[in-house]
Residue frames relative to the residue before (quaternion, step in Angstrom):
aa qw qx qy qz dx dy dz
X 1.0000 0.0000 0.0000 0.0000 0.00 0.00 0.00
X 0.0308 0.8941 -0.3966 0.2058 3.57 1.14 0.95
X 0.2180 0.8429 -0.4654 0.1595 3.76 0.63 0.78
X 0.3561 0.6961 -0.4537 0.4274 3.25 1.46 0.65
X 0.2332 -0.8514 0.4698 -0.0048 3.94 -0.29 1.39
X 0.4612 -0.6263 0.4675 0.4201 3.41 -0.94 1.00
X 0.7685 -0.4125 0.3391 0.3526 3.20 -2.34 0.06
X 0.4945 0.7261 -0.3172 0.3572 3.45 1.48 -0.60
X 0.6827 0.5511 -0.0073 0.4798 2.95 0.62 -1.72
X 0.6400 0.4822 -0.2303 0.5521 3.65 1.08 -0.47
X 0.6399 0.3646 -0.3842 0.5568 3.58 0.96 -1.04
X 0.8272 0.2118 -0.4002 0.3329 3.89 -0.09 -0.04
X 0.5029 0.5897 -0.5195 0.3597 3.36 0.86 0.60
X 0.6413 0.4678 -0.2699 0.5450 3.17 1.66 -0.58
X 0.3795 -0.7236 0.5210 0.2467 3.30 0.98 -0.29
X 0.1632 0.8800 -0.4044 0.1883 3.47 1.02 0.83
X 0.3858 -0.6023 0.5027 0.4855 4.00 -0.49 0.88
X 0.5236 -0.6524 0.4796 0.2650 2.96 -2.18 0.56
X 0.4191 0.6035 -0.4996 0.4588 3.77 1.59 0.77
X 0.6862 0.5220 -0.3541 0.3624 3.72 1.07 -0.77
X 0.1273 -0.8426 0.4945 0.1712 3.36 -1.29 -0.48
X 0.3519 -0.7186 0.5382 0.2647 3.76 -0.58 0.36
X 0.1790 0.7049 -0.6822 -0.0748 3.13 -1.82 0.29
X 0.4276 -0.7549 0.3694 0.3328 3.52 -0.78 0.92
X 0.2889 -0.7214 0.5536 0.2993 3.70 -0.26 1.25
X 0.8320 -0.1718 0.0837 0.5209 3.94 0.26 -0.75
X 0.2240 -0.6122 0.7553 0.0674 3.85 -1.89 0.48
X 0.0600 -0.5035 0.8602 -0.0536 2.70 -1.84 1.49
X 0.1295 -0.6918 0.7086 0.0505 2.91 -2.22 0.93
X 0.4314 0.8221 -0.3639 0.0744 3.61 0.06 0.10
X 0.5259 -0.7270 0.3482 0.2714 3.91 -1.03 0.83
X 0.2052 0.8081 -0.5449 -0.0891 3.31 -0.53 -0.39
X 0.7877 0.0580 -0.1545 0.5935 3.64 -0.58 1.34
X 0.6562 -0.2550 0.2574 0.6619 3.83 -0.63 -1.45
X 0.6198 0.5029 -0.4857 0.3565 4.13 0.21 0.04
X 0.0299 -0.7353 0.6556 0.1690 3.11 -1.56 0.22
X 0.2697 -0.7926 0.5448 0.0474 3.36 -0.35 1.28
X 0.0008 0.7493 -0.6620 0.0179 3.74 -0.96 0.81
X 0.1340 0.7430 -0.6528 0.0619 3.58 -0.99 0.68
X 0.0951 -0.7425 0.6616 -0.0449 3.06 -1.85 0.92
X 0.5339 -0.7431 0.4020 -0.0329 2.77 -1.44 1.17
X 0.0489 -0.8470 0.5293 0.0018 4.03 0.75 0.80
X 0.0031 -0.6789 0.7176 0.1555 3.30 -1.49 0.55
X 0.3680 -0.6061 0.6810 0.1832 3.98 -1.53 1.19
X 0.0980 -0.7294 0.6723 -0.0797 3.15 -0.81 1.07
X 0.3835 -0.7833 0.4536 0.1831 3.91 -0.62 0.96
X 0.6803 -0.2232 0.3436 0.6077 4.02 -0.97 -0.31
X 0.8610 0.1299 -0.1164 0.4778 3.70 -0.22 -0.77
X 0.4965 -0.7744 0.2858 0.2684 3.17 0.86 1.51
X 0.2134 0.6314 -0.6565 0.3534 3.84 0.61 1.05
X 0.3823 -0.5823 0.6702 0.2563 3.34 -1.63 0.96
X 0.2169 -0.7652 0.5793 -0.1784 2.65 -1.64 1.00
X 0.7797 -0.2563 -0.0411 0.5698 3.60 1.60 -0.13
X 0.5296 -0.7263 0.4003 0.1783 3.37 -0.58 0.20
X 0.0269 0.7984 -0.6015 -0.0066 4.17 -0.14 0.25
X 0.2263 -0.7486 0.6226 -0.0263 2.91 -1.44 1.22
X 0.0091 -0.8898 0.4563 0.0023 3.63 -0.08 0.80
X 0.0907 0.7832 -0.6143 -0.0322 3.83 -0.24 0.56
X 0.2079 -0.6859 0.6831 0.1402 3.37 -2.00 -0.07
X 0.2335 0.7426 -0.6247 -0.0618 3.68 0.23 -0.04
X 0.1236 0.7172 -0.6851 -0.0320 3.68 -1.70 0.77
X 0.6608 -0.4436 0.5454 0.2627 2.82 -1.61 0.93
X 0.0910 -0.6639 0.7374 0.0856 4.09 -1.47 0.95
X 0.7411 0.1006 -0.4265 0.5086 3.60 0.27 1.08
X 0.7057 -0.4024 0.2903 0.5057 3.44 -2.14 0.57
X 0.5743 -0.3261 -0.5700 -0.4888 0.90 -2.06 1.29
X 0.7138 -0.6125 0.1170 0.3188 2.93 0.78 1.97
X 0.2017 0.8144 -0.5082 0.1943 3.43 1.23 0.90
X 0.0665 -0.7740 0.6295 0.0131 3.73 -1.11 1.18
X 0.1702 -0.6714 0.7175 0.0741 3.58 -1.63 0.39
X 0.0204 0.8273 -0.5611 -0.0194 3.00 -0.72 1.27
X 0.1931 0.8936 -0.3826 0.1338 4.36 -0.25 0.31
X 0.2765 -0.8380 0.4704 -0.0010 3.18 -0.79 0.95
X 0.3365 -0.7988 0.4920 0.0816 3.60 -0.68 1.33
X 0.1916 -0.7344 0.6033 0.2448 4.18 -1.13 0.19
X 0.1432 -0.8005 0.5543 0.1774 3.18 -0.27 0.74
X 0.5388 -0.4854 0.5416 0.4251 3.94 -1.06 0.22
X 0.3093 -0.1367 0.5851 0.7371 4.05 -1.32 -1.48
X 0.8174 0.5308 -0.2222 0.0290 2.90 -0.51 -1.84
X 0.6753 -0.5805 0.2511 0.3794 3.38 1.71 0.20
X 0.6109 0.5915 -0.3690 0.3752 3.30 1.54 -0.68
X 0.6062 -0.6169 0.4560 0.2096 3.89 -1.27 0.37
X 0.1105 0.8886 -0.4447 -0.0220 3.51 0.70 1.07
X 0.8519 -0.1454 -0.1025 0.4926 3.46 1.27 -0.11
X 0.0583 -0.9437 0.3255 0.0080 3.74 -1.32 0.37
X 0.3424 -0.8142 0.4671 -0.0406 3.37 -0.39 1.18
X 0.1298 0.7997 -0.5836 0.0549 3.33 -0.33 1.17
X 0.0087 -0.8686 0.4909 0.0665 4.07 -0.71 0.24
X 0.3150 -0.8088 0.4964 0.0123 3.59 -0.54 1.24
X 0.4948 -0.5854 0.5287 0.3645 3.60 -0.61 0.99
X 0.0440 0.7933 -0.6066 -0.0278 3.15 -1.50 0.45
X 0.1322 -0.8253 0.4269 0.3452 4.13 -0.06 0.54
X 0.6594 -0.5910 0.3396 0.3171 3.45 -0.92 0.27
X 0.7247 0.1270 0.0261 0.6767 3.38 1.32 -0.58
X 0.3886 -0.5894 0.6882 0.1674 3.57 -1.61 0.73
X 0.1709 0.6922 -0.6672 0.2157 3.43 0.23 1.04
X 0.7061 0.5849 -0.1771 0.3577 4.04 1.24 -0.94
X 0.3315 0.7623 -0.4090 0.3764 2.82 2.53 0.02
X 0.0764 0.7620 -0.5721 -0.2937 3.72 -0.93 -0.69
């Protein structure tokens, strides 16, 4: 259940200029109870490779019904401040699981 995304993939989810760049500063993966929570850590890194912001990516899902997952991604400042955020909630398509 590997939902951890290359560095690629990150620069256009973030929509990142094509002068910047990503690298993944660090990855945790770990369970607890039925979730399994995975986060990662990006650094943005301008033309003259000076950091410049920080990203925080997580995924946490549930490994039994009904497999509900949240997946979202934080901007960090250097300086620590929240500059933007993305957060996304499973969702099923149909209430068919109603009874």
């Amino acid at each position: 259940m590997n939902s951890i995304k290359s560095v690629s993939d990150y620069e256009q989810m973030f929509k990142l200029s094509e002068r910047h760049s990503l690298s993944i500063a660090r990855s945790h993966t770990e369970t607890r109870g039925d979730t399994v929570f995975e986060t990662q850590w990006l650094d943005e890194r301008n033309e003259q490779d000076l950091l410049v912001a920080r990203f925080r990516a997580w995924s946490n899902q549930s490994t039994q019904p009904p497999y509900r997952k949240q997946t979202g991604w934080e901007r960090f400042s250097i300086n620590g401040d929240l500059l933007d955020r993305e957060i996304l909630y499973s969702k099923r398509t149909n209430n068919e699981w109603l009874h």
